[in-house]
C-alpha positions in Angstrom: -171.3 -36.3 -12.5 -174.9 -35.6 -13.4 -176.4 -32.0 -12.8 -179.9 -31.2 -12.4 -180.7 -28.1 -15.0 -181.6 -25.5 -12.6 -178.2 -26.5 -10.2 -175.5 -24.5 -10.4 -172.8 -25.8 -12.2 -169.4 -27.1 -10.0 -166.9 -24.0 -10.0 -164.4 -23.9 -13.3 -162.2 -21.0 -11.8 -158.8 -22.3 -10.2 -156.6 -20.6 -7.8 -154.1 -18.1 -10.0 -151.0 -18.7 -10.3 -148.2 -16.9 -8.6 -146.8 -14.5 -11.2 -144.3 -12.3 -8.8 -140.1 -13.6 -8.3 -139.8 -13.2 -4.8 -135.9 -13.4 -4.6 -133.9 -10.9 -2.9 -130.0 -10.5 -2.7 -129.2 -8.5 0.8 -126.1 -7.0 -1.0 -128.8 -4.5 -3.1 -129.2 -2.8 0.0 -126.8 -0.6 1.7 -127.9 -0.3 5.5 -125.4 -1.2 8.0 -125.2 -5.3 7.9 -126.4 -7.0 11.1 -124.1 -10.2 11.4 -124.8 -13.0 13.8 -123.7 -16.1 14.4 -126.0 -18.7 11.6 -126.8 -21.2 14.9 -128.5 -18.4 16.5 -131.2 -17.8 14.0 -132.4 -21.7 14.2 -136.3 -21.6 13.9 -136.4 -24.6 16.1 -135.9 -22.1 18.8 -139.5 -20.8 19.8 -138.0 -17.0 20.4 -136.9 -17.1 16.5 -140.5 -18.1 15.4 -142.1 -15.7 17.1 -139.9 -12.8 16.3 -140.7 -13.9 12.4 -144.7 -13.9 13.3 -144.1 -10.5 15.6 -142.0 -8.4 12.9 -144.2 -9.9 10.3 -147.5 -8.8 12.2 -145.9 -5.5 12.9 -145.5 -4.3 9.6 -148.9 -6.1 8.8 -150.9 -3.8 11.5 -149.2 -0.6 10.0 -149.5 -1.1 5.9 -150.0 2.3 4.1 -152.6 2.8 3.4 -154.2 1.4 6.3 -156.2 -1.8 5.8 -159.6 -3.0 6.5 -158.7 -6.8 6.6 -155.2 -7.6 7.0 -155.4 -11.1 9.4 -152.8 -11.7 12.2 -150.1 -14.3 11.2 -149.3 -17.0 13.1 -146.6 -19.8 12.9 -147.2 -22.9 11.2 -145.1 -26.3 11.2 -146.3 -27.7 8.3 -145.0 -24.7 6.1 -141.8 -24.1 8.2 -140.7 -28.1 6.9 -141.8 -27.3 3.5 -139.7 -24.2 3.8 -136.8 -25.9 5.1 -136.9 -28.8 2.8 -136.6 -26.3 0.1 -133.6 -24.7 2.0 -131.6 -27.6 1.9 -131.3 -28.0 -1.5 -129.7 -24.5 -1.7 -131.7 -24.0 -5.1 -131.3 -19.8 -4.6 -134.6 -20.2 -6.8 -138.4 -20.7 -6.1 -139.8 -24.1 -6.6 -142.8 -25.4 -7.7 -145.6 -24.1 -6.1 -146.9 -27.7 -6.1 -144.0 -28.4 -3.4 -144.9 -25.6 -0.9 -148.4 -26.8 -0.1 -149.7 -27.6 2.8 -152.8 -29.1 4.4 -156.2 -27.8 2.4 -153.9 -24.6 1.1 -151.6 -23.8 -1.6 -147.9 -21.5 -0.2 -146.2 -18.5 -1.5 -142.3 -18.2 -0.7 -140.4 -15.6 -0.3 -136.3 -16.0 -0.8 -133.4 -14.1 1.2 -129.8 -14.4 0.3 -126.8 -13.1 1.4 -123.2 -13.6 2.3 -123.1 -13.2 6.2 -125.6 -14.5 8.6 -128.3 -12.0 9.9 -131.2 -11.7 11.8 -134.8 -12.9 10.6 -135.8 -9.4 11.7 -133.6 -8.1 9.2 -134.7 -10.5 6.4 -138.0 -9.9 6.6 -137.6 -5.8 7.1 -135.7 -6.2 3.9 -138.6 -8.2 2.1 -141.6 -5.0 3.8 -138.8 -2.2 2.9 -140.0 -2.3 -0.4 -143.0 -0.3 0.5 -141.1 2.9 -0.9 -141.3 1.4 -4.4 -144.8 0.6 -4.8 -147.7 2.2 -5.4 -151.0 0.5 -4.3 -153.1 -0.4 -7.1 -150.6 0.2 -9.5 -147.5 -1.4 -9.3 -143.6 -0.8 -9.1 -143.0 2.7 -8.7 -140.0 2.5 -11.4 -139.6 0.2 -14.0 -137.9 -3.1 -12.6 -138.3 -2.5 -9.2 -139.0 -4.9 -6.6 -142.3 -5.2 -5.0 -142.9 -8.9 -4.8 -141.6 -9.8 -1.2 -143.9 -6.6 0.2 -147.4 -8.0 -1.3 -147.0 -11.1 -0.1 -145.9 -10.2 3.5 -148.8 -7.7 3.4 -151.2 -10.1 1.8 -154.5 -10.0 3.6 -155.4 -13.1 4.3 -152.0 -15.1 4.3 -152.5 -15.6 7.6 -149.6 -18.7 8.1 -146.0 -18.4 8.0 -143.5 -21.1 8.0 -139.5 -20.0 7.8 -135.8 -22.1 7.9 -132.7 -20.3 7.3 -129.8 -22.9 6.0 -125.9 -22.5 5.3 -125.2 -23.5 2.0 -121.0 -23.2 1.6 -120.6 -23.7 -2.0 -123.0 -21.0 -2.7 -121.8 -17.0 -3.1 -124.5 -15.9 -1.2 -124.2 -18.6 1.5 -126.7 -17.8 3.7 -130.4 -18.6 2.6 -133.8 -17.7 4.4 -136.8 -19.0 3.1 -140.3 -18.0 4.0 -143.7 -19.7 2.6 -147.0 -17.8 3.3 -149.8 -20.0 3.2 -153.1 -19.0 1.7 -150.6 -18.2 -1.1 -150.7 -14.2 -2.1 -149.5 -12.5 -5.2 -152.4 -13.7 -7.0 -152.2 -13.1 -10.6 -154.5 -10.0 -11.5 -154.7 -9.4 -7.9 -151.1 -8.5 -6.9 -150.7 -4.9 -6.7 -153.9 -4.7 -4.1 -153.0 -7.1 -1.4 -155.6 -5.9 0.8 -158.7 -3.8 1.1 -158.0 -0.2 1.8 -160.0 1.3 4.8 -159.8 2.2 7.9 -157.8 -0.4 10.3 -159.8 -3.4 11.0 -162.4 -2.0 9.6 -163.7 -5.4 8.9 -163.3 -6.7 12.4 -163.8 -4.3 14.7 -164.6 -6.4 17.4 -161.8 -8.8 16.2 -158.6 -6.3 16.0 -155.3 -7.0 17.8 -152.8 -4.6 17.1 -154.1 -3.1 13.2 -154.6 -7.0 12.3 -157.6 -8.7 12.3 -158.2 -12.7 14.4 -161.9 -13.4 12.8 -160.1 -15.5 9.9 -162.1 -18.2 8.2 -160.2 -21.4 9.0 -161.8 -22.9 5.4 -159.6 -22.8 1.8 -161.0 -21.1 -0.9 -160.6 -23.5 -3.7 -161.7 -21.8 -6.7 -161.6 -18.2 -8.0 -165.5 -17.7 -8.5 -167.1 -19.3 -5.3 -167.7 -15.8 -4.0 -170.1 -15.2 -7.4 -171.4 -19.1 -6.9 -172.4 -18.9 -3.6 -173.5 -15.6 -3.7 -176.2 -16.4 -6.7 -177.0 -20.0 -5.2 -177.7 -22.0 -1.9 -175.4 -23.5 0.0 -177.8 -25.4 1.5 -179.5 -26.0 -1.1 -176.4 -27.2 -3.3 -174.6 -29.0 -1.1 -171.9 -29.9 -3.4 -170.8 -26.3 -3.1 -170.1 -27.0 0.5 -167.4 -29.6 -0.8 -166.4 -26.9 -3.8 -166.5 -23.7 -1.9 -165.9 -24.7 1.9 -164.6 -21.0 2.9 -167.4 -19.3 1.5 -170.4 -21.7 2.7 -169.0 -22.5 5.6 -168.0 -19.1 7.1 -171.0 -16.8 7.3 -170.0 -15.0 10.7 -168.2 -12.1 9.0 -165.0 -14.0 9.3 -162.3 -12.8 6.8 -162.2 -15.3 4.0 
């Protein structure tokens, strides 16, 4: 496609890869196990969705250090089938990323294992109780520790969440809870700062609910440098980058992109 000389040229960055394994046996922790009966934790039940959002937004709103703009979670269908499509298989592995997307965004997953049936509020605890081993901005706090479940629950703007927990019998750890977090976190480079540190919602002050923020763009960001492109050229102007870098020309009301 031909390109006047003084346009800018059509963004070359991509979305980074995932870099993080986000699988996590319940047997490494030693807490008392909370075992329910497996039917009872069927996301087609609304109460069981929105406990996953509410625990998930709770520990969200109440990251440390605080954040400026960590965006409330909501539930989304399109990444709960993804998620339980992957279930099914009872692969106890992550799939292609190329599998989890949905709609105009790409999905992180997180995986859950383990050999009794529990509660989605203990799952996901278990995936943000590995706050104590990381160190914001740095990384694991001792070599080999696992961090990977905590940045992407606490990733800024993953602001969708789809989850399906499925009985796998032949498996050792037969229970398996998947999660997919959709934009996708754990961006590689980018991993060990999921959010901005700041006071809480201290960009969206007039937009806070509970330490998360509800001003999110409702755009994708498709490449990695349409902040620098559309901050050196026109939107209007270019109107290709409208097509290129939707998020960024399209939300300009101090939405959280």
């Amino acid at each position: 496609m031909p390109r006047a000389t003084n346009a800018p040229l059509r963004p070359t960055g991509t979305m980074m890869p995932l870099v993080v394994l986000c699988i996590l046996f319940f047997s490494q922790y030693g807490a008392v196990p909370i075992i329910v009966p497996y039917e009872t934790q069927s996301t087609d039940n609304a109460t069981n969705r929105q406990i996953i959002v509410d625990v998930h937004n709770r520990w969200r709103g109440n990251v440390t250090p605080t954040a400026m703009n960590m965006l409330k979670m909501e539930w989304n269908d399109e990444a709960a089938k993804k998620a339980e499509i992957w279930a099914r298989t009872c692969n106890q592995f992550h799939n292609p990323a190329s599998q989890r997307n949905i709609t105009n965004f790409s999905c992180g997953q997180n995986l859950f294992m383990a050999s009794y049936s529990t509660t989605w509020e203990a799952a996901v605890t278990a995936w943000f109780d590995e706050i104590k081993d990381f160190d914001f901005g740095k990384g694991p706090k001792t070599f080999g520790a696992l961090i990977g479940h905590y940045t992407q629950g606490a990733w800024y703007n993953s602001r969708m969440v789809g989850c399906y927990e499925f009985e796998c019998p032949n498996a050792e750890y037969r229970y398996y809870y998947v999660c997919h977090y959709c934009p996708a976190g754990n961006i590689e480079g980018k991993q060990f700062t999921p959010y901005k540190i700041g006071p809480t919602c201290g960009d969206c002050p007039k937009s806070c609910e509970n330490g998360v923020c509800t001003n999110y763009c409702p755009h994708p960001i498709n490449y990695d440098n349409c902040q620098e492109l559309t901050t050196k050229y026109s939107c209007s102007k270019y109107p290709e980058l409208q097509d290129d870098c939707p998020a960024h020309c399209r939300c300009t009301n101090n939405e959280i992109i």
